[in-house]
Each structure stands twice: as C-alpha cells, then as structure tokens.
C-alpha distance (Angstrom), angle and dihedral (degrees) to the residues before:
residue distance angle dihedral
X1 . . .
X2 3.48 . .
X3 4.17 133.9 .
X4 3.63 86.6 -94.3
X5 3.61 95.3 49.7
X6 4.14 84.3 43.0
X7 4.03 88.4 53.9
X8 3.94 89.8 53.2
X9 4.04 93.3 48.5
X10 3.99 89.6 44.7
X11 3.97 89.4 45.7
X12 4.13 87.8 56.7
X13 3.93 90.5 61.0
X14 3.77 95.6 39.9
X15 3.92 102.0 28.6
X16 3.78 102.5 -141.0
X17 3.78 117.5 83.2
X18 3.88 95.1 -148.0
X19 3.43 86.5 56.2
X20 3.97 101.9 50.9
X21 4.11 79.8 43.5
X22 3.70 95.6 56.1
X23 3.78 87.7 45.1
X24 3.32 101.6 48.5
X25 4.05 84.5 48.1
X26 3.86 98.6 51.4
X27 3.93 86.9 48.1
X28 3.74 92.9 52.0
X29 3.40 88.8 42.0
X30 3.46 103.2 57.1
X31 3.72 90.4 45.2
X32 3.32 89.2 67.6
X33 3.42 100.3 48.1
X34 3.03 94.4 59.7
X35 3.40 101.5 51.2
X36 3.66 90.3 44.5
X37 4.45 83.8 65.7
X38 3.60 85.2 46.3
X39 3.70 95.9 -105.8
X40 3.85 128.0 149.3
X41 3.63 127.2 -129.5
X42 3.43 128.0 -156.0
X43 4.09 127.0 -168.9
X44 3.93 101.7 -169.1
X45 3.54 110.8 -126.2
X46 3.82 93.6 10.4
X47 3.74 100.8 56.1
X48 4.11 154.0 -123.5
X49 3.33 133.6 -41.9
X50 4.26 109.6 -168.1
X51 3.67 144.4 155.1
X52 4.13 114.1 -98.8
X53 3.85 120.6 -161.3
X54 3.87 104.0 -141.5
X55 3.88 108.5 -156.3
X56 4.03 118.8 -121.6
X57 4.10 100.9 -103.4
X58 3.75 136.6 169.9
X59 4.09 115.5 -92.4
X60 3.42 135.1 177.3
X61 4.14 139.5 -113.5
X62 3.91 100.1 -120.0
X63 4.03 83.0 -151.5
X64 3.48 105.4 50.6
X65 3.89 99.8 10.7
X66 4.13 84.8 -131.7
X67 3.72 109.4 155.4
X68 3.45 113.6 -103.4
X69 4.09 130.0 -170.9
X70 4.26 112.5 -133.9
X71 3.90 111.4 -160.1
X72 3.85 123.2 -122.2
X73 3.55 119.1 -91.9
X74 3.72 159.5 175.0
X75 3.68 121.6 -98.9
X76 3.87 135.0 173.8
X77 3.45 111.6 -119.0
X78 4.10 124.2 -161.5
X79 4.00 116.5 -155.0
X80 4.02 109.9 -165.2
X81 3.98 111.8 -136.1
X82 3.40 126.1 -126.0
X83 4.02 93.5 -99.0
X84 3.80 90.6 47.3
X85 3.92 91.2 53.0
X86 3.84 97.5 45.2
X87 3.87 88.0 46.8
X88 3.93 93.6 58.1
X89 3.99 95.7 35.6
C-alpha cells in the first residue's frame, strides 16, 4: 500500500479526499517531528516509532571488494506491537 492508496482508505471513513489527505499528512508529519527531536512514539497495540544510533563499521565496495569505512548514524527504527504481530501471524 502506498500513501495514495492510504489517502483513498482514510477518505472511505471520512468521505472527502482532501480531508483523509490532510490527515494522513499531519499524522506523518508529526511523526517525523518527533523523531527529528529525538522523541519516541508509541501507538499501543500497533507499535514504536524511535531514533536508532547505528555505529560507524567497516563495509565493503561490491565492485572492487576494497574496504571501505561507513560513518555512524541515525536511523528510524519501527517496533511492531503485540496486536500488530498477532494480526499478521
């Protein structure tokens, strides 16, 4: 599914399209906000969305197989609840 797939399920429940859109915006949104300040956020039963520190570690060039050095950095990290894994197993 994609957002615009998202919009169209959304605009079923609140019949207006520019509606579900700004919804689905303003919720994406303010995901990322918070993530951006480093902040967690948790949907019970659905799950966590947080900020992961990857560590700087020592890759390879698929090319030349030369070793190459990848810098540390910040990732967002999703964590399925318990709901959202019983519902898809």
């Amino acid at each position: 599914m994609n957002k615009a797939e998202l919009v169209a399920e959304v605009a079923e429940v609140l019949d207006s399209k520019k509606t579900a859109e700004a919804a689905v915006d303003s919720i994406l949104e303010g995901i990322t906000g918070a993530l951006k300040k480093g902040g967690t956020i948790s949907l019970v039963g659905f799950g966590t969305f947080k900020v992961h520190q990857q560590k700087a570690r020592t890759g390879r060039n698929p090319r030349t197989g030369e070793a190459l050095k990848i810098k540390a950095k910040k990732v967002a990290k999703f964590v399925p609840g318990k709901a959202l894994k019983e519902a898809v197993n």
